[in-house]
C-alpha positions in Angstrom: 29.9 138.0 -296.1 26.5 139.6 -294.5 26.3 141.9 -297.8 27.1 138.9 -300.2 24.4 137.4 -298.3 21.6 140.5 -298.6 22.1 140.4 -302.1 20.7 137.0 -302.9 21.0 135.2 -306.5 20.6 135.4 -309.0 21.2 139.1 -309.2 24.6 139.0 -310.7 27.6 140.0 -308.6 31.0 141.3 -309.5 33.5 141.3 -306.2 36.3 143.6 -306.8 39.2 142.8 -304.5 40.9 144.9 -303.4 43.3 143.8 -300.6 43.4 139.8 -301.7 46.9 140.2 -300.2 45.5 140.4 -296.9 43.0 138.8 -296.9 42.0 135.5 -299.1 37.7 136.0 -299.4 37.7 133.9 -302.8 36.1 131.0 -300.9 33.0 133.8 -299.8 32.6 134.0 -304.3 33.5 131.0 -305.4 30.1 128.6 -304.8 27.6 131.7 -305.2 25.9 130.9 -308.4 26.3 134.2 -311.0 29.3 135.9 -309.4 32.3 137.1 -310.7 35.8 137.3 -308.7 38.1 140.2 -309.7 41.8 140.4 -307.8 42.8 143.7 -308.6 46.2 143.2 -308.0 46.6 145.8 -304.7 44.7 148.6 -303.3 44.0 150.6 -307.0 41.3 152.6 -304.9 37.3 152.5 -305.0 37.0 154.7 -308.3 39.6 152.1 -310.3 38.3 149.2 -308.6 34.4 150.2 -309.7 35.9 150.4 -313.3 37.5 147.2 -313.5 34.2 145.7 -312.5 32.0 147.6 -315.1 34.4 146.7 -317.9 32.9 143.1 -317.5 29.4 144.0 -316.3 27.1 143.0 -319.5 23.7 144.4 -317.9 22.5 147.2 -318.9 22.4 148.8 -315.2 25.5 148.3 -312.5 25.0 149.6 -308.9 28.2 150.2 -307.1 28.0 149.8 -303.2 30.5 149.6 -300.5 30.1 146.5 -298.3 30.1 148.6 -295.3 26.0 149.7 -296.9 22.7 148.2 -296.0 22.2 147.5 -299.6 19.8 144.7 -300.9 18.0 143.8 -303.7 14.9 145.5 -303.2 17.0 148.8 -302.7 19.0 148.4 -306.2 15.2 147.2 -307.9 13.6 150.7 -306.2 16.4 152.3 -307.6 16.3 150.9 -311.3 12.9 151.8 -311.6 13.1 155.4 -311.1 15.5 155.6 -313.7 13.2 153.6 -316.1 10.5 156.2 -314.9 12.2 159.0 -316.9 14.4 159.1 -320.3 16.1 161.8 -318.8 17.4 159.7 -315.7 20.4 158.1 -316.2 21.5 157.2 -312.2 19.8 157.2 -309.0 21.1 156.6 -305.1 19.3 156.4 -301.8 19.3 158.7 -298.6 22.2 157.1 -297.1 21.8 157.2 -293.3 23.6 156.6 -289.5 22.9 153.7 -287.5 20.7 155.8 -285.4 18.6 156.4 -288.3 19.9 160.7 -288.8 21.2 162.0 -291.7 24.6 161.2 -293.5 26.0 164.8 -295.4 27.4 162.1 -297.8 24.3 160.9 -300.1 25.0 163.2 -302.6 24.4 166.6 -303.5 25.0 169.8 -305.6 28.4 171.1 -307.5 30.5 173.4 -305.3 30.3 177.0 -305.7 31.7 179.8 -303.6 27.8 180.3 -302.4 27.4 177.2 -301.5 30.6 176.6 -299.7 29.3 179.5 -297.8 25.7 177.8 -296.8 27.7 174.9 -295.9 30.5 176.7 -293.9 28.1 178.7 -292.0 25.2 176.0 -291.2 22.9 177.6 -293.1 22.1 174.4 -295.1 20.2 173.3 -292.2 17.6 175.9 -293.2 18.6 176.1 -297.0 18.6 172.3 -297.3 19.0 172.7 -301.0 21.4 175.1 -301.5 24.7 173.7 -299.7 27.3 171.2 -301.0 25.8 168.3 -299.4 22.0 167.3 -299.2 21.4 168.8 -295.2 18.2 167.2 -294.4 15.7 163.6 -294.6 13.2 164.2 -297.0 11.0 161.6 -298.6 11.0 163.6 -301.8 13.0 162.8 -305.1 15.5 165.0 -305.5 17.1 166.1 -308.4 20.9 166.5 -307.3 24.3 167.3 -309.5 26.1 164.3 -307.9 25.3 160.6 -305.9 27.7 159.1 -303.8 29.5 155.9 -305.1 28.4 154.3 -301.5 25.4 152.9 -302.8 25.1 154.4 -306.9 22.7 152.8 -309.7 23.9 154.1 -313.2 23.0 152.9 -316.9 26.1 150.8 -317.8 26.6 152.6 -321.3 26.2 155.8 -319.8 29.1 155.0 -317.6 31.7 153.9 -320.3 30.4 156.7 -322.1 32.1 159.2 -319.8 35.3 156.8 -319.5 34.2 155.9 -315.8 35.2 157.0 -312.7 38.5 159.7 -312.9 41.2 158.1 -312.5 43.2 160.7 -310.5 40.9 160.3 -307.4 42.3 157.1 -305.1 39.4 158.0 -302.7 36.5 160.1 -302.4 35.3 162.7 -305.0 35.3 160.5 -307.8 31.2 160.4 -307.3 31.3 164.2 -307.3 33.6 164.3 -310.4 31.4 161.7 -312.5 28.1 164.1 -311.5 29.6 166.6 -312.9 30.3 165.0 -316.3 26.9 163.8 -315.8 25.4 167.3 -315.6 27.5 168.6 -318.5 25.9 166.1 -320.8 22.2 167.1 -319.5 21.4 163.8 -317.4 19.3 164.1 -314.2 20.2 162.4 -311.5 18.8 161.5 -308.1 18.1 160.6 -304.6 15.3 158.9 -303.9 14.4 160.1 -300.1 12.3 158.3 -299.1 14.3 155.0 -299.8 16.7 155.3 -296.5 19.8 153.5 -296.1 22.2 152.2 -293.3 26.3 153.2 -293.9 28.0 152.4 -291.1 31.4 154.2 -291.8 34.9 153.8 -289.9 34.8 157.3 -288.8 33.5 155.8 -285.5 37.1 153.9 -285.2 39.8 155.7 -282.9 40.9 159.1 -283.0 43.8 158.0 -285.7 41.5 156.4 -288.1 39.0 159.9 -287.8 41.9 161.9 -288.7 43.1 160.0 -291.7 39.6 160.1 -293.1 38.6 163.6 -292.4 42.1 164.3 -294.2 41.7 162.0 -297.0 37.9 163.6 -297.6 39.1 167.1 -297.2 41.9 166.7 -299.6 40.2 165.0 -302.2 37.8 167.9 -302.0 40.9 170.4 -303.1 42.3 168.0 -305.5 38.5 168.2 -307.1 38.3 172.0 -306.7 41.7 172.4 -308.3 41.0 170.5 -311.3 37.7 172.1 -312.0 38.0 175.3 -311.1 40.1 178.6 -311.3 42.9 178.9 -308.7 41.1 182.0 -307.4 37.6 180.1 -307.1 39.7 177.4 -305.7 41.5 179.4 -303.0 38.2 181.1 -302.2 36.5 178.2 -301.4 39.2 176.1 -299.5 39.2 179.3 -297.7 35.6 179.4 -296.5 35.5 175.3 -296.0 38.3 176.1 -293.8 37.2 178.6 -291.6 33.8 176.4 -291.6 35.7 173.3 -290.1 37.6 175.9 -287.5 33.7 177.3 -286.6 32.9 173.7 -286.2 36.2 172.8 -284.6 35.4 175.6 -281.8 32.0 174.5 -281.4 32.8 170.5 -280.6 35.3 172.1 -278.2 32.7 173.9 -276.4 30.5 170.5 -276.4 33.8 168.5 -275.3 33.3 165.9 -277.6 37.1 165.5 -278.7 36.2 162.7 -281.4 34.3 165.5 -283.4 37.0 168.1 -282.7 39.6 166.1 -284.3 37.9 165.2 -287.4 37.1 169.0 -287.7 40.0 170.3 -286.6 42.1 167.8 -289.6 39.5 169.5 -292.3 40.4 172.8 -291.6 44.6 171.9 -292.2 43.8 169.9 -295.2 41.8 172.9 -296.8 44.8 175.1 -296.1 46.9 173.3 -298.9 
Protein backbone atom coordinates (compact mmCIF):
# COMPACT_ATOMS: atom_id res chain seq x y z
CA UNK A 1 0.00 0.00 0.00
CA UNK A 2 2.75 2.71 1.18
CA UNK A 3 4.63 2.02 -2.30
CA UNK A 4 1.26 2.08 -4.40
CA UNK A 5 0.93 5.21 -2.55
CA UNK A 6 4.69 6.89 -3.33
CA UNK A 7 4.09 6.28 -6.84
CA UNK A 8 1.23 8.58 -7.42
CA UNK A 9 -0.95 8.66 -10.89
CA UNK A 10 -0.92 8.91 -13.42
CA UNK A 11 2.38 7.08 -13.87
CA UNK A 12 1.07 3.80 -14.99
CA UNK A 13 1.31 0.77 -12.73
CA UNK A 14 1.43 -2.89 -13.46
CA UNK A 15 1.01 -5.06 -9.98
CA UNK A 16 2.16 -8.45 -10.55
CA UNK A 17 0.74 -10.80 -7.90
CA UNK A 18 2.37 -13.07 -6.83
CA UNK A 19 0.83 -14.79 -3.82
CA UNK A 20 -3.05 -13.72 -4.55
CA UNK A 21 -3.65 -17.04 -2.79
CA UNK A 22 -2.71 -15.58 0.40
CA UNK A 23 -3.36 -12.77 0.23
CA UNK A 24 -6.43 -10.85 -1.75
CA UNK A 25 -4.68 -6.95 -2.40
CA UNK A 26 -7.02 -6.53 -5.65
CA UNK A 27 -9.05 -3.91 -3.64
CA UNK A 28 -5.27 -1.84 -3.10
CA UNK A 29 -5.42 -1.81 -7.54
CA UNK A 30 -8.66 -1.73 -8.34
CA UNK A 31 -9.82 2.28 -7.87
CA UNK A 32 -6.18 3.58 -8.74
CA UNK A 33 -6.71 5.34 -11.98
CA UNK A 34 -4.04 3.71 -14.80
CA UNK A 35 -3.15 0.43 -13.07
CA UNK A 36 -3.13 -2.89 -14.24
CA UNK A 37 -3.82 -6.11 -11.91
CA UNK A 38 -1.90 -9.28 -13.01
CA UNK A 39 -2.62 -12.73 -10.76
CA UNK A 40 0.06 -14.71 -11.72
CA UNK A 41 -1.37 -17.83 -10.84
CA UNK A 42 1.33 -18.79 -7.71
CA UNK A 43 4.65 -17.85 -6.74
CA UNK A 44 6.36 -17.98 -10.59
CA UNK A 45 9.31 -15.96 -8.97
CA UNK A 46 10.50 -12.21 -9.34
CA UNK A 47 12.30 -12.75 -12.81
CA UNK A 48 8.85 -14.50 -14.44
CA UNK A 49 6.65 -12.26 -12.58
CA UNK A 50 8.68 -8.97 -14.07
CA UNK A 51 8.11 -10.67 -17.54
CA UNK A 52 4.48 -11.17 -17.34
CA UNK A 53 4.25 -7.49 -16.51
CA UNK A 54 6.41 -6.17 -19.50
CA UNK A 55 4.59 -8.31 -22.00
CA UNK A 56 1.69 -5.77 -21.43
CA UNK A 57 3.71 -2.64 -20.57
CA UNK A 58 3.17 -0.26 -23.91
CA UNK A 59 5.74 2.54 -22.71
CA UNK A 60 8.69 2.75 -24.05
CA UNK A 61 10.52 2.53 -20.46
CA UNK A 62 9.40 -0.11 -17.48
CA UNK A 63 11.14 0.15 -14.08
CA UNK A 64 10.92 -2.97 -12.07
CA UNK A 65 10.98 -2.39 -8.13
CA UNK A 66 10.32 -4.52 -5.23
CA UNK A 67 7.79 -3.11 -2.81
CA UNK A 68 10.04 -3.55 -0.03
CA UNK A 69 12.19 -0.18 -2.09
CA UNK A 70 11.88 3.48 -1.32
CA UNK A 71 10.97 3.99 -4.92
CA UNK A 72 8.98 7.10 -6.12
CA UNK A 73 8.40 8.93 -9.01
CA UNK A 74 11.02 11.42 -8.90
CA UNK A 75 13.52 8.36 -8.50
CA UNK A 76 12.15 6.39 -11.76
CA UNK A 77 12.04 10.32 -13.70
CA UNK A 78 15.99 10.74 -12.40
CA UNK A 79 16.55 7.53 -13.69
CA UNK A 80 14.85 7.84 -17.29
CA UNK A 81 16.77 10.78 -17.98
CA UNK A 82 20.11 9.44 -17.74
CA UNK A 83 19.27 7.04 -20.11
CA UNK A 84 17.92 9.63 -22.53
CA UNK A 85 21.28 11.47 -21.75
CA UNK A 86 23.24 8.86 -23.89
CA UNK A 87 22.26 6.55 -27.05
CA UNK A 88 24.40 4.17 -25.62
CA UNK A 89 22.38 3.75 -22.23
CA UNK A 90 19.89 1.36 -22.38
CA UNK A 91 19.11 0.89 -18.24
CA UNK A 92 19.95 2.62 -15.19
CA UNK A 93 19.38 1.86 -11.17
CA UNK A 94 20.07 3.81 -8.05
CA UNK A 95 22.62 3.22 -5.05
CA UNK A 96 20.33 1.13 -3.13
CA UNK A 97 21.00 1.68 0.58
CA UNK A 98 20.26 0.34 4.49
CA UNK A 99 17.89 2.10 6.69
CA UNK A 100 20.80 3.58 8.38
CA UNK A 101 21.70 5.21 5.30
CA UNK A 102 25.32 2.56 4.53
CA UNK A 103 25.88 0.74 1.67
CA UNK A 104 23.86 -2.30 0.23
CA UNK A 105 26.59 -4.86 -1.80
CA UNK A 106 23.32 -5.48 -3.80
CA UNK A 107 23.03 -2.25 -6.29
CA UNK A 108 24.69 -3.83 -8.90
CA UNK A 109 28.02 -4.34 -10.14
CA UNK A 110 30.57 -6.07 -12.45
CA UNK A 111 30.59 -9.81 -14.13
CA UNK A 112 32.27 -12.43 -11.93
CA UNK A 113 35.74 -13.44 -12.68
CA UNK A 114 38.13 -15.47 -10.65
CA UNK A 115 39.98 -11.89 -9.87
CA UNK A 116 37.25 -10.47 -8.74
CA UNK A 117 35.85 -13.23 -6.64
CA UNK A 118 39.26 -12.80 -5.10
CA UNK A 119 38.80 -8.82 -4.25
CA UNK A 120 35.60 -9.68 -2.99
CA UNK A 121 36.56 -12.81 -0.83
CA UNK A 122 39.40 -11.09 0.60
CA UNK A 123 37.84 -7.48 1.45
CA UNK A 124 39.92 -5.85 -0.84
CA UNK A 125 36.96 -4.21 -2.56
CA UNK A 126 36.75 -1.87 0.23
CA UNK A 127 39.94 -0.33 -1.17
CA UNK A 128 39.46 -1.57 -4.88
CA UNK A 129 35.77 -0.32 -4.94
CA UNK A 130 35.65 -1.07 -8.61
CA UNK A 131 37.11 -4.12 -9.06
CA UNK A 132 34.94 -6.74 -6.88
CA UNK A 133 31.62 -8.46 -7.79
CA UNK A 134 29.57 -5.99 -6.07
CA UNK A 135 29.82 -2.12 -6.12
CA UNK A 136 31.87 -1.78 -2.32
CA UNK A 137 31.39 1.84 -1.64
CA UNK A 138 28.73 5.34 -1.79
CA UNK A 139 29.84 7.39 -4.43
CA UNK A 140 27.97 10.13 -6.00
CA UNK A 141 29.51 9.40 -9.35
CA UNK A 142 27.81 7.50 -12.42
CA UNK A 143 28.98 4.45 -12.75
CA UNK A 144 29.30 2.42 -15.56
CA UNK A 145 28.60 -1.20 -14.16
CA UNK A 146 28.00 -4.87 -16.18
CA UNK A 147 24.82 -5.48 -14.13
CA UNK A 148 21.74 -3.48 -11.88
CA UNK A 149 19.85 -5.18 -9.50
CA UNK A 150 16.07 -5.83 -10.42
CA UNK A 151 15.27 -4.13 -6.81
CA UNK A 152 14.78 -0.88 -8.26
CA UNK A 153 15.91 -1.34 -12.45
CA UNK A 154 14.86 1.30 -15.30
CA UNK A 155 15.31 -0.43 -18.73
CA UNK A 156 14.08 0.58 -22.47
CA UNK A 157 11.05 -1.79 -22.90
CA UNK A 158 12.20 -2.95 -26.43
CA UNK A 159 15.47 -3.57 -25.29
CA UNK A 160 14.06 -5.94 -22.76
CA UNK A 161 11.95 -8.12 -25.18
CA UNK A 162 14.83 -7.94 -27.32
CA UNK A 163 16.87 -10.17 -25.00
CA UNK A 164 13.61 -12.49 -24.24
CA UNK A 165 13.55 -10.93 -20.59
CA UNK A 166 14.63 -12.04 -17.56
CA UNK A 167 16.05 -16.03 -17.72
CA UNK A 168 13.73 -18.06 -16.90
CA UNK A 169 15.83 -20.64 -14.95
CA UNK A 170 16.43 -18.24 -12.11
CA UNK A 171 13.26 -18.39 -9.45
CA UNK A 172 15.23 -15.82 -7.36
CA UNK A 173 18.16 -13.66 -7.51
CA UNK A 174 20.75 -13.54 -10.35
CA UNK A 175 18.38 -12.96 -13.00
CA UNK A 176 19.58 -9.07 -12.77
CA UNK A 177 23.18 -10.34 -13.12
CA UNK A 178 22.26 -12.72 -16.03
CA UNK A 179 20.26 -9.97 -18.05
CA UNK A 180 23.66 -7.57 -17.56
CA UNK A 181 25.40 -9.85 -19.03
CA UNK A 182 23.30 -10.13 -22.23
CA UNK A 183 23.28 -6.53 -21.94
CA UNK A 184 27.03 -6.23 -22.05
CA UNK A 185 27.34 -8.79 -24.93
CA UNK A 186 25.19 -6.57 -27.14
CA UNK A 187 27.43 -3.37 -26.26
CA UNK A 188 24.85 -1.48 -23.94
CA UNK A 189 26.13 0.67 -21.01
CA UNK A 190 24.43 0.46 -18.08
CA UNK A 191 24.40 2.34 -14.75
CA UNK A 192 24.16 3.46 -11.23
CA UNK A 193 23.50 6.64 -10.67
CA UNK A 194 25.26 7.34 -7.11
CA UNK A 195 24.32 10.00 -6.12
CA UNK A 196 20.60 9.08 -6.38
CA UNK A 197 20.44 6.91 -2.91
CA UNK A 198 17.83 4.54 -2.06
CA UNK A 199 16.09 2.85 0.96
CA UNK A 200 15.68 -1.34 0.69
CA UNK A 201 14.67 -2.59 3.69
CA UNK A 202 15.32 -6.38 3.05
CA UNK A 203 13.98 -9.48 5.37
CA UNK A 204 17.50 -10.43 6.13
CA UNK A 205 16.80 -8.54 9.40
CA UNK A 206 13.94 -11.33 10.13
CA UNK A 207 14.99 -14.33 12.55
CA UNK A 208 17.83 -16.42 12.24
CA UNK A 209 15.63 -18.99 9.95
CA UNK A 210 14.57 -16.45 7.42
CA UNK A 211 18.70 -15.22 7.23
CA UNK A 212 19.64 -18.66 6.43
CA UNK A 213 17.11 -19.32 3.76
CA UNK A 214 18.17 -16.14 2.08
CA UNK A 215 21.87 -16.26 2.34
CA UNK A 216 21.23 -19.88 0.81
CA UNK A 217 18.91 -18.92 -1.81
CA UNK A 218 21.56 -15.87 -2.86
CA UNK A 219 24.49 -18.11 -2.63
CA UNK A 220 23.05 -20.77 -4.74
CA UNK A 221 21.63 -18.73 -7.33
CA UNK A 222 25.19 -17.42 -7.61
CA UNK A 223 26.48 -21.19 -8.66
CA UNK A 224 23.49 -21.92 -10.73
CA UNK A 225 24.72 -18.45 -12.61
CA UNK A 226 28.42 -19.41 -12.52
CA UNK A 227 27.54 -22.82 -13.84
CA UNK A 228 25.70 -21.73 -16.78
CA UNK A 229 28.13 -19.16 -17.82
CA UNK A 230 31.15 -20.42 -17.16
CA UNK A 231 33.61 -23.53 -17.47
CA UNK A 232 33.25 -26.10 -14.67
CA UNK A 233 36.94 -25.34 -13.78
CA UNK A 234 36.22 -21.39 -13.63
CA UNK A 235 33.15 -22.44 -11.82
CA UNK A 236 34.78 -24.66 -9.19
CA UNK A 237 37.52 -21.98 -8.77
CA UNK A 238 35.33 -19.42 -7.89
CA UNK A 239 32.77 -21.18 -5.65
CA UNK A 240 35.98 -22.10 -4.08
CA UNK A 241 37.32 -18.70 -3.23
CA UNK A 242 33.55 -17.20 -2.43
CA UNK A 243 33.60 -20.03 -0.07
CA UNK A 244 36.51 -19.59 1.84
CA UNK A 245 35.49 -15.75 1.74
CA UNK A 246 32.18 -16.50 3.63
CA UNK A 247 34.33 -18.92 6.10
CA UNK A 248 36.92 -15.61 6.55
CA UNK A 249 33.79 -13.73 7.20
CA UNK A 250 32.09 -16.43 9.14
CA UNK A 251 35.31 -16.49 11.66
CA UNK A 252 35.36 -12.89 11.81
CA UNK A 253 31.39 -12.29 13.07
CA UNK A 254 32.39 -15.01 15.51
CA UNK A 255 35.05 -12.99 16.94
CA UNK A 256 32.60 -9.87 16.97
CA UNK A 257 29.74 -12.32 18.57
CA UNK A 258 27.25 -11.16 16.38
CA UNK A 259 25.53 -14.61 15.69
CA UNK A 260 22.90 -13.08 13.18
CA UNK A 261 25.92 -12.27 10.77
CA UNK A 262 27.65 -15.62 11.54
CA UNK A 263 24.74 -17.57 10.29
CA UNK A 264 24.05 -15.79 7.13
CA UNK A 265 27.94 -16.30 6.50
CA UNK A 266 28.34 -19.34 7.68
CA UNK A 267 25.00 -20.70 5.09
CA UNK A 268 27.12 -18.94 2.10
CA UNK A 269 30.04 -20.87 2.57
CA UNK A 270 27.83 -24.53 2.38
CA UNK A 271 25.84 -23.35 -0.50
CA UNK A 272 29.15 -22.43 -2.48
CA UNK A 273 30.41 -26.03 -1.72
CA UNK A 274 27.71 -27.55 -4.12
Amino acid sequence: KAFLQRIAPPTPIIVVDNSAEHEDITDLVRTRPMTTYIDAGGNVGFGAACNLAASVAPQPFIAFVNPDADVDVAVLDRLVDEILSDERRSSAGPLLVEADGSTRSGSGGWLPTPLRAVVHATGLFRVLPDRGIWIGRQTNDVLDVEWIAGTCLVILTDVFRQLGGFASRYFLYQEDMDLGRRLRDRGYRQIVVGDLRVRHIAGTSSAVPDVRRLAWSRASALVDYLAATHGWVTTRLMCAILGLGALLRAGYEVLRGRTLRLSEFGTQALAFTF
